[in-house]
Biopython code that builds the backbone (N, CA, C, O; Angstrom):
import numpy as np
from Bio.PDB.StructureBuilder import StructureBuilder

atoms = [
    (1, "UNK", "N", (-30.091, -4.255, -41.827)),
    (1, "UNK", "CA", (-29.024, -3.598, -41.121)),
    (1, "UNK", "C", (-29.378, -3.431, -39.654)),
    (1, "UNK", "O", (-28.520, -3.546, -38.778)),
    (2, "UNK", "N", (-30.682, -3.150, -39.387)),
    (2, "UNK", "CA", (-31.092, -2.725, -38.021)),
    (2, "UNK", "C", (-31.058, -4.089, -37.467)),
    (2, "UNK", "O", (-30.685, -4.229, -36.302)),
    (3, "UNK", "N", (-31.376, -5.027, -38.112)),
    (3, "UNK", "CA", (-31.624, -6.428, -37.553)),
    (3, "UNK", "C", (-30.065, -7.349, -36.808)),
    (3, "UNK", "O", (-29.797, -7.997, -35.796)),
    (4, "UNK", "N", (-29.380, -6.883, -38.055)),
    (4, "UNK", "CA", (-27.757, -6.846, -37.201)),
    (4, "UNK", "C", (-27.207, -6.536, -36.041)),
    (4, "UNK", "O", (-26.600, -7.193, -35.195)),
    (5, "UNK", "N", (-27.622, -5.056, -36.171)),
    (5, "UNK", "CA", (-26.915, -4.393, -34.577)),
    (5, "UNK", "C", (-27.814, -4.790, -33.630)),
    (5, "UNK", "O", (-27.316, -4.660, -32.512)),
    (6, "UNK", "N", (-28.866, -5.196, -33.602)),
    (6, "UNK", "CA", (-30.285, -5.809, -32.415)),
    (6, "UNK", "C", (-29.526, -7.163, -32.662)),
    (6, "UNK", "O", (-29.816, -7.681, -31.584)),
    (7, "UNK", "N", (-28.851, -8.004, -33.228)),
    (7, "UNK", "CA", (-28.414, -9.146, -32.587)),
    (7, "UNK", "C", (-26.969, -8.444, -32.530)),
    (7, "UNK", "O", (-27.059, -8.161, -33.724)),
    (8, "UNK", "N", (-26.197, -8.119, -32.313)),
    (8, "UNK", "CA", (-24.981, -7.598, -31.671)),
    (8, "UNK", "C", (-24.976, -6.993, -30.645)),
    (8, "UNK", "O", (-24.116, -7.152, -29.780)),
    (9, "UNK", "N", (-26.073, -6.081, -30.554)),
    (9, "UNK", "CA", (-26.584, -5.741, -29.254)),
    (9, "UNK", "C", (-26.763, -6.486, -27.710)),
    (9, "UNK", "O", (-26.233, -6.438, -26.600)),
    (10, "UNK", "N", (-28.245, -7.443, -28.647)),
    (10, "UNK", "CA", (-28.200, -8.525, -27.357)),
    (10, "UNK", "C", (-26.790, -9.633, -27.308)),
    (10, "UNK", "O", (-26.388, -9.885, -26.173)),
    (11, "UNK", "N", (-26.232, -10.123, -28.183)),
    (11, "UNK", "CA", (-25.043, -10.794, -27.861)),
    (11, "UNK", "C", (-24.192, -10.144, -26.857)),
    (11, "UNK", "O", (-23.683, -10.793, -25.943)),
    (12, "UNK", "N", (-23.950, -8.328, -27.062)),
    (12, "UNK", "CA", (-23.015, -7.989, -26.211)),
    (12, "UNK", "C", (-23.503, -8.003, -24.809)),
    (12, "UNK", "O", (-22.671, -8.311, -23.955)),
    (13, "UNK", "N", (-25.047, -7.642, -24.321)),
    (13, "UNK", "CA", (-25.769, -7.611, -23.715)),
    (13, "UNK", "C", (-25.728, -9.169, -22.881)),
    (13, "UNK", "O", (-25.275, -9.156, -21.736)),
    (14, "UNK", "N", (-26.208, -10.507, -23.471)),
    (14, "UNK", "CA", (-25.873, -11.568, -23.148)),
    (14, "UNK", "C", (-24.709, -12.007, -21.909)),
    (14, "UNK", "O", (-24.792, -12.432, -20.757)),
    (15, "UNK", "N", (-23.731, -11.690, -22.735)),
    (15, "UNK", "CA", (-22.238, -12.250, -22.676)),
    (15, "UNK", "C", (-21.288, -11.040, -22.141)),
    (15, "UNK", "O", (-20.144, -11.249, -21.737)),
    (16, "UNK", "N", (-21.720, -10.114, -22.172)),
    (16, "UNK", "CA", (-20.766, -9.025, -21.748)),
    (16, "UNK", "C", (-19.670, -8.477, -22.384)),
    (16, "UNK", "O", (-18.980, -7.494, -22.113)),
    (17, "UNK", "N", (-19.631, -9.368, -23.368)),
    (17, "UNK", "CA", (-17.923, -9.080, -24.472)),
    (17, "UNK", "C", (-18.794, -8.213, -25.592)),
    (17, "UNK", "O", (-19.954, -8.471, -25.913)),
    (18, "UNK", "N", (-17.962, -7.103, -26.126)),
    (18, "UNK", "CA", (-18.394, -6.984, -27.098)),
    (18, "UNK", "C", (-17.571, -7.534, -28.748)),
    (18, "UNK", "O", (-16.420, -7.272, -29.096)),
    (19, "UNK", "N", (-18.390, -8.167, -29.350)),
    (19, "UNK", "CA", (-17.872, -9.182, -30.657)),
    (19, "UNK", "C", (-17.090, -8.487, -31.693)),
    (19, "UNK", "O", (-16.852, -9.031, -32.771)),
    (20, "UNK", "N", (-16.702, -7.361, -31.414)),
    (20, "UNK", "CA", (-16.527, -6.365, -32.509)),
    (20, "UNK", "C", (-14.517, -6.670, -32.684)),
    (20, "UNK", "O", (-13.898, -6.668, -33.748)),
    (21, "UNK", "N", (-13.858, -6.925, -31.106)),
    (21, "UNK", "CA", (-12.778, -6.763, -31.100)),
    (21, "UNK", "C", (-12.028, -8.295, -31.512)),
    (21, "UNK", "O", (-10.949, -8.736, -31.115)),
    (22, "UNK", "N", (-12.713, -8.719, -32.159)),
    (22, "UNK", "CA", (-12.141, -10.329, -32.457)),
    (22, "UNK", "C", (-11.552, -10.438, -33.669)),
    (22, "UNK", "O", (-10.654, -11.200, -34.030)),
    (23, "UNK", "N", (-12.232, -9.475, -34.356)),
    (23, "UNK", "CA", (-11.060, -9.185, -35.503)),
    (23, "UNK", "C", (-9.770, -8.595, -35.491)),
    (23, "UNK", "O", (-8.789, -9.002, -36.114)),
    (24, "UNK", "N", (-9.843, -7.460, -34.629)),
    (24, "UNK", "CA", (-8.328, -7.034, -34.204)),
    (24, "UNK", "C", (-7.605, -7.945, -33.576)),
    (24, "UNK", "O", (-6.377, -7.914, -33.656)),
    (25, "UNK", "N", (-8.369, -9.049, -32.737)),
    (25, "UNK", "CA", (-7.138, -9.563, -31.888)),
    (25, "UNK", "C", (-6.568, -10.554, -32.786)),
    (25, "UNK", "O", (-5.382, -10.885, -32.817)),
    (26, "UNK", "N", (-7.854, -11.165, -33.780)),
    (26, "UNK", "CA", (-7.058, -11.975, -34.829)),
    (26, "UNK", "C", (-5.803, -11.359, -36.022)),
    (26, "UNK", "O", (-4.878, -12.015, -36.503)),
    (27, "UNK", "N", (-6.117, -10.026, -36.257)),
    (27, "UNK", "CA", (-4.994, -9.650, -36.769)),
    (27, "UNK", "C", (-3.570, -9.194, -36.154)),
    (27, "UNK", "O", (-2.511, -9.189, -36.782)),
    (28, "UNK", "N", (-3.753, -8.798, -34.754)),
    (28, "UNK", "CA", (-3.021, -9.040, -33.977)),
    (28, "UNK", "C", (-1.742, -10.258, -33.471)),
    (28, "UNK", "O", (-0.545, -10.333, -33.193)),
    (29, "UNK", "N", (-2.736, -10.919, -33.567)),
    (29, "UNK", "CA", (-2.023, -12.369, -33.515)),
    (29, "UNK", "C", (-1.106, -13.207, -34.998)),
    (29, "UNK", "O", (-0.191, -14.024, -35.109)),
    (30, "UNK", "N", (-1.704, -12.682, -35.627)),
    (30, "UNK", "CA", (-0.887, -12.861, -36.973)),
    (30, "UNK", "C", (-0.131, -12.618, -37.495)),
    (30, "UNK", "O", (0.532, -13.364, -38.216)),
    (31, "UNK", "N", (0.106, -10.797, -37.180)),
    (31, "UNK", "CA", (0.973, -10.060, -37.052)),
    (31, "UNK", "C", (2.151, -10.613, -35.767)),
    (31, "UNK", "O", (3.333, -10.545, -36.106)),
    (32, "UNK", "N", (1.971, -10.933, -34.904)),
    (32, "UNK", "CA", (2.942, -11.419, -34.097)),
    (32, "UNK", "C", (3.538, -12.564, -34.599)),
    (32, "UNK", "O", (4.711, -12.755, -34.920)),
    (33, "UNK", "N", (2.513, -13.352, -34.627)),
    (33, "UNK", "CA", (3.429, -14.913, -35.525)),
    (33, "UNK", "C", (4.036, -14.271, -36.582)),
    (33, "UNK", "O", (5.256, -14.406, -36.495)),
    (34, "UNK", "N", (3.671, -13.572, -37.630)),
    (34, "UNK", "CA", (4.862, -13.678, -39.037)),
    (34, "UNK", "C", (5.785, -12.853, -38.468)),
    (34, "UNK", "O", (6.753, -12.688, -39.211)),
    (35, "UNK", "N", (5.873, -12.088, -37.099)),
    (35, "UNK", "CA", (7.283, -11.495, -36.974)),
    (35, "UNK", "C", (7.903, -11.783, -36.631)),
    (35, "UNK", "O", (9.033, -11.381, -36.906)),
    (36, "UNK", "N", (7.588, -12.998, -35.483)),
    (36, "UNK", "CA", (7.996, -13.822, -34.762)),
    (36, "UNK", "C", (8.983, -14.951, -35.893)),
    (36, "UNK", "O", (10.118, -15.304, -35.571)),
    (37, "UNK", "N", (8.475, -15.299, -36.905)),
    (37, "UNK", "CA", (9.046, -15.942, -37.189)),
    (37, "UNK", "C", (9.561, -15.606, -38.405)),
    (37, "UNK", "O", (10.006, -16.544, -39.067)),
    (38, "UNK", "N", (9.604, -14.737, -38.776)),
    (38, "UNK", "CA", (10.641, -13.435, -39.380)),
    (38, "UNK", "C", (11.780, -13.497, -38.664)),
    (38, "UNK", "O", (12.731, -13.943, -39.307)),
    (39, "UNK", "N", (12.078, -13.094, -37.158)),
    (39, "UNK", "CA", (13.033, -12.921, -36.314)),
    (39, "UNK", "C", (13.727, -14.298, -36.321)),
    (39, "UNK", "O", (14.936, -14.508, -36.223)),
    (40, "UNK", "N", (12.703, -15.218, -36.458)),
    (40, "UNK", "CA", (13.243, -16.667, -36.114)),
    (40, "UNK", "C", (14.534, -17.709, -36.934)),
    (40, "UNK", "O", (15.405, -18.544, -36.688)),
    (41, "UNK", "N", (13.763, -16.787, -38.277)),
    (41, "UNK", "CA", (14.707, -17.616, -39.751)),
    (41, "UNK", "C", (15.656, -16.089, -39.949)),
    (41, "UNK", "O", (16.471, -16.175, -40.867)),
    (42, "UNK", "N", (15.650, -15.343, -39.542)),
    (42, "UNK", "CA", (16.823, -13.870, -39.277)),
    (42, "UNK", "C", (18.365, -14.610, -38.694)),
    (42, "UNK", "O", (19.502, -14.830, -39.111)),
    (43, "UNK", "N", (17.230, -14.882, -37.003)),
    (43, "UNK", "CA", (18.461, -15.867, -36.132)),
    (43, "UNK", "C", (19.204, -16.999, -36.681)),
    (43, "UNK", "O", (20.418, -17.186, -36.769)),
    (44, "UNK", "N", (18.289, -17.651, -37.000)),
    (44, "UNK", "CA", (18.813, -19.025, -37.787)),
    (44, "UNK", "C", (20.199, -18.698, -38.610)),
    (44, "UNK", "O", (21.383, -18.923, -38.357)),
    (45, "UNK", "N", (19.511, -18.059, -39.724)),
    (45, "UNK", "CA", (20.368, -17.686, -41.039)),
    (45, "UNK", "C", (21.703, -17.041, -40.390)),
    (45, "UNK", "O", (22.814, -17.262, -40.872)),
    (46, "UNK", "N", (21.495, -16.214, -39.243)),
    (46, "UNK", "CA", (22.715, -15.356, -38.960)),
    (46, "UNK", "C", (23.472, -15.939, -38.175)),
    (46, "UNK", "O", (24.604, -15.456, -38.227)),
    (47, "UNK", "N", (23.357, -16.878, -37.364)),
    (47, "UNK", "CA", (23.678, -17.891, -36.840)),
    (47, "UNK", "C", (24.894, -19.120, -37.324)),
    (47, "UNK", "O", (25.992, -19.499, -36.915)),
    (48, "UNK", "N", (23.814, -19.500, -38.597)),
    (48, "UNK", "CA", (24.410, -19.867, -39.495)),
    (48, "UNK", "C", (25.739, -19.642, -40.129)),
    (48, "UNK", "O", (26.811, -20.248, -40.106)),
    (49, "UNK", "N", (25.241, -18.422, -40.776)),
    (49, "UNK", "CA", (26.521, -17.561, -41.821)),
    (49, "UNK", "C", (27.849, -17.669, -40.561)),
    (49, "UNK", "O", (28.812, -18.432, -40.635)),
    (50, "UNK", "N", (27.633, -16.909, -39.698)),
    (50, "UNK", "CA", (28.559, -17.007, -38.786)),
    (50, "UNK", "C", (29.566, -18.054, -38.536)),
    (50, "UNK", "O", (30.795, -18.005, -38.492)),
    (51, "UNK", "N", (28.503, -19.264, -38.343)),
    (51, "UNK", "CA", (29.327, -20.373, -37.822)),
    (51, "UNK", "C", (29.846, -20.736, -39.142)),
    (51, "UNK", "O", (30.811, -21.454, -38.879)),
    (52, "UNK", "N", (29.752, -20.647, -40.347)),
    (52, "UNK", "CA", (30.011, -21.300, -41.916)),
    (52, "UNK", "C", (31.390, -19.924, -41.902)),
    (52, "UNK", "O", (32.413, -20.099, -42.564)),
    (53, "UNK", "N", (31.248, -19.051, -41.331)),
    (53, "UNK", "CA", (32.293, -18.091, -41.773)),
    (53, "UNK", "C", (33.645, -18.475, -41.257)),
    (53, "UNK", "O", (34.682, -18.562, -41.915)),
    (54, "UNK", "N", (33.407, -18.776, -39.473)),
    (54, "UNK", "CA", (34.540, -19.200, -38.328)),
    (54, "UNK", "C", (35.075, -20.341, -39.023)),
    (54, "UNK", "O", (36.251, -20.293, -39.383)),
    (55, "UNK", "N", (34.369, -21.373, -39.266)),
    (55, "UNK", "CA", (34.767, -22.809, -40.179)),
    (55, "UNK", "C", (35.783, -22.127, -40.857)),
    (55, "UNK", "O", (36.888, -21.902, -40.364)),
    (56, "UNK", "N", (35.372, -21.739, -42.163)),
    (56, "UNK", "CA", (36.122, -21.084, -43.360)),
    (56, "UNK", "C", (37.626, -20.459, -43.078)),
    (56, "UNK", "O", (38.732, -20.632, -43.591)),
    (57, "UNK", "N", (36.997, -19.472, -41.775)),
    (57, "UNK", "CA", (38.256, -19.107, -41.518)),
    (57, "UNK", "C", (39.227, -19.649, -40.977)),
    (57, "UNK", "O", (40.373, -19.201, -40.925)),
    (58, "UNK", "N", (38.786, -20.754, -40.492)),
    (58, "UNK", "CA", (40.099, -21.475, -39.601)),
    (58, "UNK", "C", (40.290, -22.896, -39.988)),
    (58, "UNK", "O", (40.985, -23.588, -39.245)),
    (59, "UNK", "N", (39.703, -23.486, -41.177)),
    (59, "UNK", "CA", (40.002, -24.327, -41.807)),
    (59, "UNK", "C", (40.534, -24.093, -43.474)),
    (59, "UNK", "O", (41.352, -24.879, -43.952)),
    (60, "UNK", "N", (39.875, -22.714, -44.444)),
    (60, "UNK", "CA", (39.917, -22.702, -44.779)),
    (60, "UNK", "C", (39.115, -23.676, -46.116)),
    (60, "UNK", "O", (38.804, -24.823, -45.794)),
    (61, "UNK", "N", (38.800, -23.235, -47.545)),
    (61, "UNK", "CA", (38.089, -23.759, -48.149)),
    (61, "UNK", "C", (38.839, -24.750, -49.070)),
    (61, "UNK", "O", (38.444, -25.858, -49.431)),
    (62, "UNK", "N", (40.020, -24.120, -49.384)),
    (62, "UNK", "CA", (40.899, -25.063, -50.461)),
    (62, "UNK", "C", (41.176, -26.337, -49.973)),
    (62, "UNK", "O", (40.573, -26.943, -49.087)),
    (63, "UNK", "N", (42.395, -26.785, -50.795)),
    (63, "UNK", "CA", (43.416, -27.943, -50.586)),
    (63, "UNK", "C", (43.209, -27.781, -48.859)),
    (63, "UNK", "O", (42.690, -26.852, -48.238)),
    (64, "UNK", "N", (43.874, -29.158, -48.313)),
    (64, "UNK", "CA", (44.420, -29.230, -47.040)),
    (64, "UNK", "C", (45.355, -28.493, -46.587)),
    (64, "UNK", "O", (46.516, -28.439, -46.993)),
    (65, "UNK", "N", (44.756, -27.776, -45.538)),
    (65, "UNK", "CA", (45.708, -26.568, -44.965)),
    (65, "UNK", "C", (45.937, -25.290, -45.669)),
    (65, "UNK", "O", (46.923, -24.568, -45.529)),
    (66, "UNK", "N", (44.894, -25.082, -46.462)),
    (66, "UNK", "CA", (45.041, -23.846, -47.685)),
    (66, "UNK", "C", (44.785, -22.840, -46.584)),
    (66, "UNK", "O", (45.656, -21.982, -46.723)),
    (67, "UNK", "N", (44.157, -22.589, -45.751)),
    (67, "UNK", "CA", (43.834, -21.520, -45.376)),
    (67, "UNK", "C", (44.323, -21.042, -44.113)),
    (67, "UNK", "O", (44.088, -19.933, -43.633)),
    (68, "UNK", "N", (45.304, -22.327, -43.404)),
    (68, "UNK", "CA", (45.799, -22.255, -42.077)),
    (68, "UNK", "C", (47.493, -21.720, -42.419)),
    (68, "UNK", "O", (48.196, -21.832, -43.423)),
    (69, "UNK", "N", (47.729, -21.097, -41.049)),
    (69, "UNK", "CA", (49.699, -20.663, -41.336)),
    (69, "UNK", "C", (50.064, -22.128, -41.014)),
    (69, "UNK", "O", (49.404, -23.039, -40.514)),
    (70, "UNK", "N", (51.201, -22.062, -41.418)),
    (70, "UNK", "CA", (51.981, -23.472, -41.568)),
    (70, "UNK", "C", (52.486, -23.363, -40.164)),
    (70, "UNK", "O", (53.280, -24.273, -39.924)),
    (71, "UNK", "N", (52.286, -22.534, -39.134)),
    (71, "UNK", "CA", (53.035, -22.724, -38.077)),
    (71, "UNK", "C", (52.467, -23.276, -37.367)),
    (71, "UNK", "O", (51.896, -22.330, -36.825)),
    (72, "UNK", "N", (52.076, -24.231, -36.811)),
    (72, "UNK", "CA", (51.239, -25.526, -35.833)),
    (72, "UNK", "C", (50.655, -24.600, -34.433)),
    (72, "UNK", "O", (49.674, -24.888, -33.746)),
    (73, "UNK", "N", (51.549, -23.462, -34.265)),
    (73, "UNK", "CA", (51.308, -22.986, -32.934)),
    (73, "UNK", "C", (50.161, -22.164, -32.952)),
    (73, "UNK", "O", (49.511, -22.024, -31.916)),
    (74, "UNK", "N", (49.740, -21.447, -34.286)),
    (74, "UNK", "CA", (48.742, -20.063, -34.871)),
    (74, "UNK", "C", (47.677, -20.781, -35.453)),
    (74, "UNK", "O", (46.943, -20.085, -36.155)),
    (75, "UNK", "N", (47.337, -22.161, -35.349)),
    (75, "UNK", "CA", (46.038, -23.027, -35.578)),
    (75, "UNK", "C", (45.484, -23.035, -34.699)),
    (75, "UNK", "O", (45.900, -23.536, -33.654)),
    (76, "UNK", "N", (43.958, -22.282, -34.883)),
    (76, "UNK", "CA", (42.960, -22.140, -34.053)),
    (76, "UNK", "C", (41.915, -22.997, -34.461)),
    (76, "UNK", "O", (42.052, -23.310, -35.643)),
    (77, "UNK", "N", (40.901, -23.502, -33.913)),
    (77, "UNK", "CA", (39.991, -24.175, -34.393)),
    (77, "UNK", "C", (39.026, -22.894, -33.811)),
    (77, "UNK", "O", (39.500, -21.927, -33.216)),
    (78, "UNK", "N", (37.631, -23.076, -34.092)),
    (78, "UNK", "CA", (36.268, -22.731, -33.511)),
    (78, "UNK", "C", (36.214, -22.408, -32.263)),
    (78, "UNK", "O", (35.694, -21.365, -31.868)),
    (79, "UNK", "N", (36.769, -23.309, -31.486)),
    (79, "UNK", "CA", (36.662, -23.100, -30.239)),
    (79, "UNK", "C", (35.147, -23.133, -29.300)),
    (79, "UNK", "O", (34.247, -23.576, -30.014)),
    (80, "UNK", "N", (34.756, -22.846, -28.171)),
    (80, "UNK", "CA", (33.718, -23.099, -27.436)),
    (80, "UNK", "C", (33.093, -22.701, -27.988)),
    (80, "UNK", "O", (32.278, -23.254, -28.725)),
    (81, "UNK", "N", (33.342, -21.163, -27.741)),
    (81, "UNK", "CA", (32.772, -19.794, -28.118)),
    (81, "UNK", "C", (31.048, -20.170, -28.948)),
    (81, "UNK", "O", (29.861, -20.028, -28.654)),
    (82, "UNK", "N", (32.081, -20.848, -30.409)),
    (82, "UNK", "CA", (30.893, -20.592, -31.489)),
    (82, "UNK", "C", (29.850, -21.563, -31.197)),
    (82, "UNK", "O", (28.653, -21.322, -31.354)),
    (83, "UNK", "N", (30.489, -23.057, -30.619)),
    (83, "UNK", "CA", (29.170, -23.603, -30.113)),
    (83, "UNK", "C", (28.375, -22.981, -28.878)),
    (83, "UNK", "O", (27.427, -23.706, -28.577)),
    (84, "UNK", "N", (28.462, -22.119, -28.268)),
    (84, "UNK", "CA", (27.857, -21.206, -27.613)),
    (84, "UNK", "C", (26.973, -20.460, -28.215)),
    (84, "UNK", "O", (25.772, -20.593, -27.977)),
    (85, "UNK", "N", (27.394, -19.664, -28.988)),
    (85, "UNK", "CA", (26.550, -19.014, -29.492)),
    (85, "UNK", "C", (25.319, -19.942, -30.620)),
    (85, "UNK", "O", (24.146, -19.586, -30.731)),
    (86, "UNK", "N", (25.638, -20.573, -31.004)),
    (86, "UNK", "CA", (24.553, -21.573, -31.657)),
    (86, "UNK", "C", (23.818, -21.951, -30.699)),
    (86, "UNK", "O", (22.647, -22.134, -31.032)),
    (87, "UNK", "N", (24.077, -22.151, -29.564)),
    (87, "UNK", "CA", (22.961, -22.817, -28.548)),
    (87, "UNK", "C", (22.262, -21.945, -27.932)),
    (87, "UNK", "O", (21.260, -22.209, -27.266)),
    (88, "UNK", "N", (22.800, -20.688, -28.129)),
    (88, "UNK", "CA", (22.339, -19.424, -27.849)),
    (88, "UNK", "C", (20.801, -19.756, -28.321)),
    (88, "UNK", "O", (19.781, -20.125, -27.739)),
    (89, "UNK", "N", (21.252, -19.352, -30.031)),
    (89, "UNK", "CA", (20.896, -18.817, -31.373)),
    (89, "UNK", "C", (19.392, -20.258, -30.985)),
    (89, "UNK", "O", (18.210, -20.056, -30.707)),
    (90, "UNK", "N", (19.954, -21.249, -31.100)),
    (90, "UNK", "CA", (18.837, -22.229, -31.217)),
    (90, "UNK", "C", (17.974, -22.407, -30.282)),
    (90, "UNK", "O", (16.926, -23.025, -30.468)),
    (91, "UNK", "N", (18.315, -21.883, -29.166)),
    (91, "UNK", "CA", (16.807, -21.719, -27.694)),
    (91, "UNK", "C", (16.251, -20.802, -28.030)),
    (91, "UNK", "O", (15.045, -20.945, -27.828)),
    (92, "UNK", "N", (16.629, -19.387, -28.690)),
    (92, "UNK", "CA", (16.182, -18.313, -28.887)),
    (92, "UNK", "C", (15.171, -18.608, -30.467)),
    (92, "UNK", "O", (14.143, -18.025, -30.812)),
    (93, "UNK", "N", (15.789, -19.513, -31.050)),
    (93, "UNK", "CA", (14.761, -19.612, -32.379)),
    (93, "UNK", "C", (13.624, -20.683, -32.087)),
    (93, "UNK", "O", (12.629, -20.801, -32.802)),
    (94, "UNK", "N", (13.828, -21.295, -31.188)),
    (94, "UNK", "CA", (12.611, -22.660, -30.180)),
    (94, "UNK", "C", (11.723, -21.279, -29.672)),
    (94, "UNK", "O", (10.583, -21.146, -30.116)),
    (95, "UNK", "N", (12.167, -20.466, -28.922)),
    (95, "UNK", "CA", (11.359, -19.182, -28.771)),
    (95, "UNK", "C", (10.335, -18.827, -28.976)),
    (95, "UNK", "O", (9.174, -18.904, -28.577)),
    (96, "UNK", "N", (11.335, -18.124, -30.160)),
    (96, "UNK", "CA", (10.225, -17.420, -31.413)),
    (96, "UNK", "C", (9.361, -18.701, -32.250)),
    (96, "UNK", "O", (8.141, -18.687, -32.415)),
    (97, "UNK", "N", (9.977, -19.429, -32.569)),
    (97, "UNK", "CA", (8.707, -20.525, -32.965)),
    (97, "UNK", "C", (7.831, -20.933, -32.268)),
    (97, "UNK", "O", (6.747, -21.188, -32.794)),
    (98, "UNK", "N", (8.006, -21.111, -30.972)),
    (98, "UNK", "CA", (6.879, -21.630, -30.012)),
    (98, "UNK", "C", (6.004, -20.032, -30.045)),
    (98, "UNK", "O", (4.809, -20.190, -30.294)),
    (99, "UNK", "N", (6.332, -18.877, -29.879)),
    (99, "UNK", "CA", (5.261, -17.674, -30.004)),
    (99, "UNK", "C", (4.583, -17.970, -30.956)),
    (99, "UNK", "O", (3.376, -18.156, -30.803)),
    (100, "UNK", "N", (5.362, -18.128, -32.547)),
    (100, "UNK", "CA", (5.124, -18.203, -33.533)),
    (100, "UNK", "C", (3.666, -19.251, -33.562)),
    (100, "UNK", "O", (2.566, -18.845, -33.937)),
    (101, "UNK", "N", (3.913, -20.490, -33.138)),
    (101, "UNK", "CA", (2.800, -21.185, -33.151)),
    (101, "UNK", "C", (1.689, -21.009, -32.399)),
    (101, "UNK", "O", (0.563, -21.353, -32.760)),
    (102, "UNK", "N", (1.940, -20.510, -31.411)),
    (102, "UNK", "CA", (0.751, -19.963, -30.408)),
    (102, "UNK", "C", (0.261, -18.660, -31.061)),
    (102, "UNK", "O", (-0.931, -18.505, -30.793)),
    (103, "UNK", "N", (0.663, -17.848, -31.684)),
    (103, "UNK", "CA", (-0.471, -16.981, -32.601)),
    (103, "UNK", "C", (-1.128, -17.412, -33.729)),
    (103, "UNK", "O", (-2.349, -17.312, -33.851)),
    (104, "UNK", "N", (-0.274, -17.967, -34.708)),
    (104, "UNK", "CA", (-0.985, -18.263, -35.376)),
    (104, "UNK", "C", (-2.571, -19.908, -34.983)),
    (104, "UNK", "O", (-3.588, -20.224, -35.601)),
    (105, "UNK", "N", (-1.878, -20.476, -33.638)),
    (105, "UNK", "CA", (-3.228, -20.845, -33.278)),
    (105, "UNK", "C", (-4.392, -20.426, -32.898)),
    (105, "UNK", "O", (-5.498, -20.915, -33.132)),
    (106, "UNK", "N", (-3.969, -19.049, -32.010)),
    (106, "UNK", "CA", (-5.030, -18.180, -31.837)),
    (106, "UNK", "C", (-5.906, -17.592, -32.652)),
    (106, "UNK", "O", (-7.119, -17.576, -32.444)),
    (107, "UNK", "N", (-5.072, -16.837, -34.078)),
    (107, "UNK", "CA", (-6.024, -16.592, -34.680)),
    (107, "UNK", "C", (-6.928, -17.310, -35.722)),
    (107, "UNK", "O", (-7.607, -16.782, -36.604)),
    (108, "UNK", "N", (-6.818, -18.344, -35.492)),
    (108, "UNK", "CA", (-8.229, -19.216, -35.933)),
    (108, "UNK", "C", (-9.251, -18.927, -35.522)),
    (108, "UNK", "O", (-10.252, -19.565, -35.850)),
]
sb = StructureBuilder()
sb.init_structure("model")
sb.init_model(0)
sb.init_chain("A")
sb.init_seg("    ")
for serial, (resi, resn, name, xyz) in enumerate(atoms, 1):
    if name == "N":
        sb.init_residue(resn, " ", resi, " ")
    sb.init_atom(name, np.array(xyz, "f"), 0.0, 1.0, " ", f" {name:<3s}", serial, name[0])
structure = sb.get_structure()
């Protein structure tokens, strides 16, 4: 045991770092990647649902034209909007994955 802290000693002594905090930063970093990419497949998925919902609603799921008014003038499609927000959604999940990969490289 004594022989331990006399080489932890001189290592910190050596090098100036002390070796002790490399475990926190590795759990640190791990903890950031799985939240990171927690948040990432959150965005995705919600992203998703969204754009699968707008579809639905303005195409409808049935027969042709099941879900639209028959009046030609009250047919909306998607519009910009939702591809907006997907491009949002998808720089923001490039993001969190690129964090994502840079912690979990770190803590190796």
């Amino acid at each position: 045991m004594q022989a331990d802290l006399d080489v932890a000693t001189a290592a910190t002594a050596a090098t100036g770092v002390d070796p002790a905090p490399a475990t926190t930063l590795k759990r640190k970093s791990y903890l950031k990647a799985n939240v990171a990419t927690v948040l990432a497949i959150a965005i995705a998925a919600t992203a998703a649902w969204i754009t699968a919902m707008a579809f639905v609603e303005a195409y409808g799921i049935g027969a042709s034209h099941f879900g639209q008014s028959t009046d030609l003038a009250k047919r909306a499609g998607p519009g910009v909007g939702l591809f907006v927000l997907d491009g949002v959604a998808l720089m923001v999940v490039a993001v969190f994955a690129r964090l994502a990969a840079r912690a979990f490289r770190s803590g190796r």
